[in-house]
Backbone as XML, in Angstrom:
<?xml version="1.0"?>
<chain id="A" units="angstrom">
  <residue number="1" name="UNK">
    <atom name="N" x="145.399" y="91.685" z="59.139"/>
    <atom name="CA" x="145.954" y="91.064" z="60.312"/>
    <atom name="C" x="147.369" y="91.609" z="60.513"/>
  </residue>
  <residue number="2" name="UNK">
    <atom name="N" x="147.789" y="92.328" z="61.926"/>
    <atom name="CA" x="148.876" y="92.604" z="62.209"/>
    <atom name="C" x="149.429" y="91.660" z="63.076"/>
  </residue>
  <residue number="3" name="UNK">
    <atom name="N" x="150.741" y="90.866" z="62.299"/>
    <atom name="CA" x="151.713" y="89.728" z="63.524"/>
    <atom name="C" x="153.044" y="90.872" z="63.387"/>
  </residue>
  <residue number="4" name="UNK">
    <atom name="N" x="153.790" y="90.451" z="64.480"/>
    <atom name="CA" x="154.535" y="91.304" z="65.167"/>
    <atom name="C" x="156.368" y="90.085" z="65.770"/>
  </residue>
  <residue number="5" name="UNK">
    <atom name="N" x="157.091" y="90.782" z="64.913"/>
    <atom name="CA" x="158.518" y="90.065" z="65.259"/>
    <atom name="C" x="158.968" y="90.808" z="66.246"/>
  </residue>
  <residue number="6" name="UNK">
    <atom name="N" x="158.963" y="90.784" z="67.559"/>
    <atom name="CA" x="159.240" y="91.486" z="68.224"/>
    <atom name="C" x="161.050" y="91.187" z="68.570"/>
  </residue>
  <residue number="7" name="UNK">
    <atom name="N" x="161.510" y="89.946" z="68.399"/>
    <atom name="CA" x="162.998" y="90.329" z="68.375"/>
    <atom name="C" x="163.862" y="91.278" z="67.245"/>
  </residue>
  <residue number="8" name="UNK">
    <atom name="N" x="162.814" y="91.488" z="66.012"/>
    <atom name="CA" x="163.252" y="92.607" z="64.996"/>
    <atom name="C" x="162.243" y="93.702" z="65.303"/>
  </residue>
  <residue number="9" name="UNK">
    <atom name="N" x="161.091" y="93.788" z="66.294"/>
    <atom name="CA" x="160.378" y="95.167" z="66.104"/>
    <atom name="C" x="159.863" y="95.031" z="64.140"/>
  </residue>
  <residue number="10" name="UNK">
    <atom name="N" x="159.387" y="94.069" z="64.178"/>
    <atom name="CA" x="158.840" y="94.178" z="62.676"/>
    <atom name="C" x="157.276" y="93.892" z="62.497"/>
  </residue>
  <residue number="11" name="UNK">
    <atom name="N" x="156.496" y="94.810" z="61.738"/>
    <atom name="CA" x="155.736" y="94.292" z="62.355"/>
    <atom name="C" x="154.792" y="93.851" z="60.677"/>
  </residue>
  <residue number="12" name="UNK">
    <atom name="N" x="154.513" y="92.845" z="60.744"/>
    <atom name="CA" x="153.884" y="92.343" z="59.303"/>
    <atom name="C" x="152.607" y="92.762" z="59.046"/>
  </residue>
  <residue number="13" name="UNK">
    <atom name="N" x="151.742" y="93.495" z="58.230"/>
    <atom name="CA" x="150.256" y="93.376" z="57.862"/>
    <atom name="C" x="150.082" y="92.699" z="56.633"/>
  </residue>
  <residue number="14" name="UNK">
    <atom name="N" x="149.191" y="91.801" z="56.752"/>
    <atom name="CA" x="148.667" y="91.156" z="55.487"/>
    <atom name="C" x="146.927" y="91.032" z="55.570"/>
  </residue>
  <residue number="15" name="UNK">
    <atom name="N" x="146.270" y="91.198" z="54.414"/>
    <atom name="CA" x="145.030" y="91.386" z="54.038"/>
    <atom name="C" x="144.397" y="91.324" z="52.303"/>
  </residue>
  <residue number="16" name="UNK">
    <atom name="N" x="143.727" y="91.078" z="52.455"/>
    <atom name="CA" x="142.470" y="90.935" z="51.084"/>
    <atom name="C" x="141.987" y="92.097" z="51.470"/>
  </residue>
  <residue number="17" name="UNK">
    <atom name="N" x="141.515" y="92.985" z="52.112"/>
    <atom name="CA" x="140.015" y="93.952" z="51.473"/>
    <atom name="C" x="141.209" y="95.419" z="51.768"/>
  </residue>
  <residue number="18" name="UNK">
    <atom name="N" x="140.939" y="96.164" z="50.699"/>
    <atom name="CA" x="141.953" y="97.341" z="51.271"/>
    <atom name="C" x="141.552" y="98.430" z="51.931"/>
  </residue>
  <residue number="19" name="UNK">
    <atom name="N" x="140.311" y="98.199" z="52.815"/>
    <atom name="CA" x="140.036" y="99.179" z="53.933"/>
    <atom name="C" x="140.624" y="98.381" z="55.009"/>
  </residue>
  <residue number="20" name="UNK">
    <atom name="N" x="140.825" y="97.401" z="55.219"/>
    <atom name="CA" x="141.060" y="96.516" z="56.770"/>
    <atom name="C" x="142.795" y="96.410" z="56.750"/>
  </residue>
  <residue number="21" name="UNK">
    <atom name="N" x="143.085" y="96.764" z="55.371"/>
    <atom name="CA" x="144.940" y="96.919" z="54.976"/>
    <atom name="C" x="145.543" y="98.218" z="55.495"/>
  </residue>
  <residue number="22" name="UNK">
    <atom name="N" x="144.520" y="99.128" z="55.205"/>
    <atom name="CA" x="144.807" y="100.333" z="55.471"/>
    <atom name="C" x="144.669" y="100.854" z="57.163"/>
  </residue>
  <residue number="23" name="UNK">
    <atom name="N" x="143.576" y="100.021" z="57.796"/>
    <atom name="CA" x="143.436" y="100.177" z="59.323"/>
    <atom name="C" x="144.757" y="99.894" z="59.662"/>
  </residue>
  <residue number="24" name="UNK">
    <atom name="N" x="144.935" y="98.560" z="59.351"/>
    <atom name="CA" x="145.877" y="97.556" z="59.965"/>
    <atom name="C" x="147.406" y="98.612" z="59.790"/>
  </residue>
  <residue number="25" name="UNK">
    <atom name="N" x="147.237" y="99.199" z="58.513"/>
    <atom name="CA" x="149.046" y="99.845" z="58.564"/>
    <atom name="C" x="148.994" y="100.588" z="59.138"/>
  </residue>
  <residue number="26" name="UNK">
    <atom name="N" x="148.016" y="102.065" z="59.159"/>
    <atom name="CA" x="148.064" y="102.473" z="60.463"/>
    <atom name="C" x="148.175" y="101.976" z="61.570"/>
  </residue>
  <residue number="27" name="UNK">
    <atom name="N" x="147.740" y="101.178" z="62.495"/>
    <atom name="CA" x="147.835" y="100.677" z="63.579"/>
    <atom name="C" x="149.587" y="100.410" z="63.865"/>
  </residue>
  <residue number="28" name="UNK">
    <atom name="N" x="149.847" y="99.440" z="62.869"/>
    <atom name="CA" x="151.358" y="99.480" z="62.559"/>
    <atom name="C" x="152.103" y="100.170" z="62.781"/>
  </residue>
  <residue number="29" name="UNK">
    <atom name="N" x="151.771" y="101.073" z="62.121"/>
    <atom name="CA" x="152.985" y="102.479" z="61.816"/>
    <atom name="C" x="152.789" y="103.103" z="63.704"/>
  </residue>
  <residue number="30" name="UNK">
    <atom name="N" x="151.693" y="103.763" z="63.824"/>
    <atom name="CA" x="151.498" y="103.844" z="65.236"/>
    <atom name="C" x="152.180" y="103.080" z="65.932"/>
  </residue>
  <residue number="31" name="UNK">
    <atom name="N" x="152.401" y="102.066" z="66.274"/>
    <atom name="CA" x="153.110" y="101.007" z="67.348"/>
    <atom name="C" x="154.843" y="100.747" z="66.906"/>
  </residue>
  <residue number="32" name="UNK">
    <atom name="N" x="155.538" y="100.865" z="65.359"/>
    <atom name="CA" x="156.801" y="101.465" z="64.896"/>
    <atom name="C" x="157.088" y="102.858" z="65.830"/>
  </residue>
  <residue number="33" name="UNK">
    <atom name="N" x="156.058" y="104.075" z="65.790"/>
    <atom name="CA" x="156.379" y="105.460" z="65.907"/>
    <atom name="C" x="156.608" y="105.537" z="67.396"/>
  </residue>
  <residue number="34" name="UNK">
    <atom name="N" x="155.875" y="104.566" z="68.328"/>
    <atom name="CA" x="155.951" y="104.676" z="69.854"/>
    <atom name="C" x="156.947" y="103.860" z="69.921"/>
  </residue>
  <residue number="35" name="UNK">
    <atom name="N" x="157.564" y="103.010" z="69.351"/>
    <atom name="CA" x="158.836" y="102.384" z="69.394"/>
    <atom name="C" x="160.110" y="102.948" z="68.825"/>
  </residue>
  <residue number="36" name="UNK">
    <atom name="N" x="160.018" y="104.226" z="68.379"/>
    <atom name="CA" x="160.504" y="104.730" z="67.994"/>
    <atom name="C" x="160.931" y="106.192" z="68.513"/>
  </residue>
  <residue number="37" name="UNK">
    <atom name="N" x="159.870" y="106.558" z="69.181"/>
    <atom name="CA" x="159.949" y="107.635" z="70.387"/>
    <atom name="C" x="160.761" y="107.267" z="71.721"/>
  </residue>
  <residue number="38" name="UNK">
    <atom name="N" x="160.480" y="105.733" z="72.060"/>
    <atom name="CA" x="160.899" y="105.263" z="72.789"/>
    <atom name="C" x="162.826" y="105.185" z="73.219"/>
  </residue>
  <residue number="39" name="UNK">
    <atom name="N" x="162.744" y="104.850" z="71.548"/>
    <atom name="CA" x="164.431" y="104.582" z="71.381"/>
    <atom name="C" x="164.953" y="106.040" z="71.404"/>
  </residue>
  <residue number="40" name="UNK">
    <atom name="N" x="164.192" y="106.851" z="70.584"/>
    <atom name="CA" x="164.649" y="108.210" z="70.431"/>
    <atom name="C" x="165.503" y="108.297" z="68.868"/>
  </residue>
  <residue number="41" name="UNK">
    <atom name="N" x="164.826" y="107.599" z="68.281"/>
    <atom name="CA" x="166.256" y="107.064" z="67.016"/>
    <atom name="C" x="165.288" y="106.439" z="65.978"/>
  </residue>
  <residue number="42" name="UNK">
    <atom name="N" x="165.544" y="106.872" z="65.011"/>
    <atom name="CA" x="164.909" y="105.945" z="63.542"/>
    <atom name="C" x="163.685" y="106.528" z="63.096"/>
  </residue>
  <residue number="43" name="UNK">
    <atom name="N" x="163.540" y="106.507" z="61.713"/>
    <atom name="CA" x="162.582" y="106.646" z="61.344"/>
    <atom name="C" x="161.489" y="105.392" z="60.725"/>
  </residue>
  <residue number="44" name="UNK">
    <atom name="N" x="160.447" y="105.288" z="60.134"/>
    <atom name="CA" x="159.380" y="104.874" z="60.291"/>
    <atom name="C" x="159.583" y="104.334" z="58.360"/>
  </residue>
  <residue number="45" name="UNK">
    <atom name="N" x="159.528" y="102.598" z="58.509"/>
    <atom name="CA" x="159.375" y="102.422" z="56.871"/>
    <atom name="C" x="158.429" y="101.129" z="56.664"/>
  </residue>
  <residue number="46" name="UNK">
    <atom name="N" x="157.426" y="101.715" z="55.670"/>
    <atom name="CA" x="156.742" y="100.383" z="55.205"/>
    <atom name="C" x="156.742" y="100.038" z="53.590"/>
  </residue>
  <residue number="47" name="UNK">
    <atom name="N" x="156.897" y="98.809" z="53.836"/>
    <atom name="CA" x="157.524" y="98.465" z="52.600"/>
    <atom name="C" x="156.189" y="97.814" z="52.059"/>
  </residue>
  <residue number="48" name="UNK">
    <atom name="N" x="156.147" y="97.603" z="50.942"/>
    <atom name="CA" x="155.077" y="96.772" z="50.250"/>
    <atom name="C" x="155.677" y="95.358" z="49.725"/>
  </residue>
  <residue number="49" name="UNK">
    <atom name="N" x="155.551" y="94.509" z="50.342"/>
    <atom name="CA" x="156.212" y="93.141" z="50.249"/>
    <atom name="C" x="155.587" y="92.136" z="48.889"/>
  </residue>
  <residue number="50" name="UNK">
    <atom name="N" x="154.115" y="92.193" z="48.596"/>
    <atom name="CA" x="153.420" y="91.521" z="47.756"/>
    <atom name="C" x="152.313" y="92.027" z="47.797"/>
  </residue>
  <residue number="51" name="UNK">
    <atom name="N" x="151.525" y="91.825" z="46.849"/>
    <atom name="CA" x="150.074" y="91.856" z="47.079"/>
    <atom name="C" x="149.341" y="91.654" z="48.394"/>
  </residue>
  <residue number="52" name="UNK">
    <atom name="N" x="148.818" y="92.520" z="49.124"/>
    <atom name="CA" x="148.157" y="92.313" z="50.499"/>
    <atom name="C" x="149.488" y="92.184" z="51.440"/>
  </residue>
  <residue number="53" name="UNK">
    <atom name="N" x="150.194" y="93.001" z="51.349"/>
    <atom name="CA" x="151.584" y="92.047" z="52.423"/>
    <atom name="C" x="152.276" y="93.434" z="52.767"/>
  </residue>
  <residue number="54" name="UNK">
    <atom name="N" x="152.942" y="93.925" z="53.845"/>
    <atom name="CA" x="153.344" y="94.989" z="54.305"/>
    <atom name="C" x="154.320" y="94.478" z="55.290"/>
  </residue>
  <residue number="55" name="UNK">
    <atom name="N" x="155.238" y="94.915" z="55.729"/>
    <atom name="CA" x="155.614" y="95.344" z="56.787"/>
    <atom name="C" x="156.517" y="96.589" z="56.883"/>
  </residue>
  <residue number="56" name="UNK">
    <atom name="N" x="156.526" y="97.235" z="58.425"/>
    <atom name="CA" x="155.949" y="97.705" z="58.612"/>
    <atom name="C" x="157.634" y="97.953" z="60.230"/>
  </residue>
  <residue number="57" name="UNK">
    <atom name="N" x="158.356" y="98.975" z="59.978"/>
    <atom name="CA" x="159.750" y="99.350" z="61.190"/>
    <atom name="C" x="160.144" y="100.253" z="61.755"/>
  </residue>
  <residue number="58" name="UNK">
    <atom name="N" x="161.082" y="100.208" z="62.678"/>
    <atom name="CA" x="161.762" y="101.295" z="62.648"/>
    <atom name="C" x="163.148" y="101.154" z="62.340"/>
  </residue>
  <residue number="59" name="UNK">
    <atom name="N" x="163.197" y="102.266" z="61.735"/>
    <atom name="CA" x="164.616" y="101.840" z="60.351"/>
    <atom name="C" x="165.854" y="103.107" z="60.856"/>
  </residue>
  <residue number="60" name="UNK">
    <atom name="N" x="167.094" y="102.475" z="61.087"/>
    <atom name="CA" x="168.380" y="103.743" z="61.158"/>
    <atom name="C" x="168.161" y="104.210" z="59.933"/>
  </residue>
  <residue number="61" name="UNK">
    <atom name="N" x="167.611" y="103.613" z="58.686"/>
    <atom name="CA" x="167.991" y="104.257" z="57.668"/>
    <atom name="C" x="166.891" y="105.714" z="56.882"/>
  </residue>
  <residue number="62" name="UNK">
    <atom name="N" x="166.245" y="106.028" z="58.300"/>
    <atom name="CA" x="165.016" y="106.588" z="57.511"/>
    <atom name="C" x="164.961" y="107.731" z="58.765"/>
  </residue>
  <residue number="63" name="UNK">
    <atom name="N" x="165.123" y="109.065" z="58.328"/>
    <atom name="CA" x="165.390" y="110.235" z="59.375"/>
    <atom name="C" x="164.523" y="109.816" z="60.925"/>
  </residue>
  <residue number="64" name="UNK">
    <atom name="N" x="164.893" y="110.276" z="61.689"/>
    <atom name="CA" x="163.995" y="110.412" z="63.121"/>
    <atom name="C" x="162.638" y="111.281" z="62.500"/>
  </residue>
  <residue number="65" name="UNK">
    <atom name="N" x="161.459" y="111.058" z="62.988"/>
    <atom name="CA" x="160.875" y="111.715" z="62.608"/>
    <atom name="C" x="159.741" y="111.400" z="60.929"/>
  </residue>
  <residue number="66" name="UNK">
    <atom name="N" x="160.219" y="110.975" z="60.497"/>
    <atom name="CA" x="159.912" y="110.569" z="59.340"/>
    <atom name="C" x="159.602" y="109.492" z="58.730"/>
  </residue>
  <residue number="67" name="UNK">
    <atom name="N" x="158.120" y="109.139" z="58.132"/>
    <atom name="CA" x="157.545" y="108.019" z="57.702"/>
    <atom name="C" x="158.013" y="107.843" z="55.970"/>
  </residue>
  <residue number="68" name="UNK">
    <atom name="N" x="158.753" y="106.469" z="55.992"/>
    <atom name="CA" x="159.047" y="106.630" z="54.312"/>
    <atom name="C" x="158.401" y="104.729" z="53.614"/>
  </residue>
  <residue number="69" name="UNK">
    <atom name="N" x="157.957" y="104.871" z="52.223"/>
    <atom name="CA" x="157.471" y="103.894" z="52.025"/>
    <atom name="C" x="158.419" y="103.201" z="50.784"/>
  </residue>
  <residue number="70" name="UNK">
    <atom name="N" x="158.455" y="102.017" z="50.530"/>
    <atom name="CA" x="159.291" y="101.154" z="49.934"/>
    <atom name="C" x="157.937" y="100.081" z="48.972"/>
  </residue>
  <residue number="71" name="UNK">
    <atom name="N" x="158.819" y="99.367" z="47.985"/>
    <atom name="CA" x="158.127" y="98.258" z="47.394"/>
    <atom name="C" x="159.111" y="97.326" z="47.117"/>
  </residue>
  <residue number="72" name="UNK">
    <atom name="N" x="159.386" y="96.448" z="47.567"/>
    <atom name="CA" x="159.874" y="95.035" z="47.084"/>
    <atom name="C" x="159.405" y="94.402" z="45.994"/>
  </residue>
  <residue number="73" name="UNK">
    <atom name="N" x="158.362" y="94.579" z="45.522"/>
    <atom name="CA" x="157.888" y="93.784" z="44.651"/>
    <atom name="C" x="158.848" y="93.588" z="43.389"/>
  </residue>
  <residue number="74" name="UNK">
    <atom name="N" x="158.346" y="92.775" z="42.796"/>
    <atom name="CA" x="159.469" y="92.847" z="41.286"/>
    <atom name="C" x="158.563" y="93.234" z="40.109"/>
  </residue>
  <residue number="75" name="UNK">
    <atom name="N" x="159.108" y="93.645" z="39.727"/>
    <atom name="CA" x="158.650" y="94.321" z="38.079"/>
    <atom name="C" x="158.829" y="93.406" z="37.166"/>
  </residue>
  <residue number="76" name="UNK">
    <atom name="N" x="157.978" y="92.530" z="36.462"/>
    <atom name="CA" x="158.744" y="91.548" z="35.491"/>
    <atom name="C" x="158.850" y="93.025" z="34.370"/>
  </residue>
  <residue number="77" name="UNK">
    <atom name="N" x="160.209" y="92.331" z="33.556"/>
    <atom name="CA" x="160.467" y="92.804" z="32.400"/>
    <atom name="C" x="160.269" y="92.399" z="31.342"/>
  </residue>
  <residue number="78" name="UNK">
    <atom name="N" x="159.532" y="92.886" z="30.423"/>
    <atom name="CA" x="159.386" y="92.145" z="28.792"/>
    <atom name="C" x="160.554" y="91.707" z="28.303"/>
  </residue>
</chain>
């Protein structure tokens, strides 16, 4: 399922099966990249938020042009 913050242009995917995760981020990333053509500015970042959880921008911090991926998650430490 893709929901969409449109006062941040953010756009969330979350899912259980990881073929319908993988549609969904594409779709995502696609609708970041035309928002992103649009501005003329930013590049393209999806982060891995949790298990089944994505989202999914367009970031100043990530070249024009360019899709880059992130993980939030935490690492427990022994």
């Amino acid at each position: 399922m893709i929901t969409a913050t449109e006062t941040e242009h953010i756009y969330h995917v979350t899912g259980d099966k990881p073929r319908l995760i993988d549609e969904d981020l594409s779709k995502a990333v696609e609708l970041a990249q035309r928002r992103a053509m649009k501005e003329g500015r930013g590049g393209i970042l999806v982060t891995r938020c949790a298990p089944g959880s994505f989202s999914v921008e367009v970031s100043a911090d990530v070249p024009y042009g360019v899709t880059r991926e992130s993980c939030e998650m935490g690492i427990p430490h022994p």
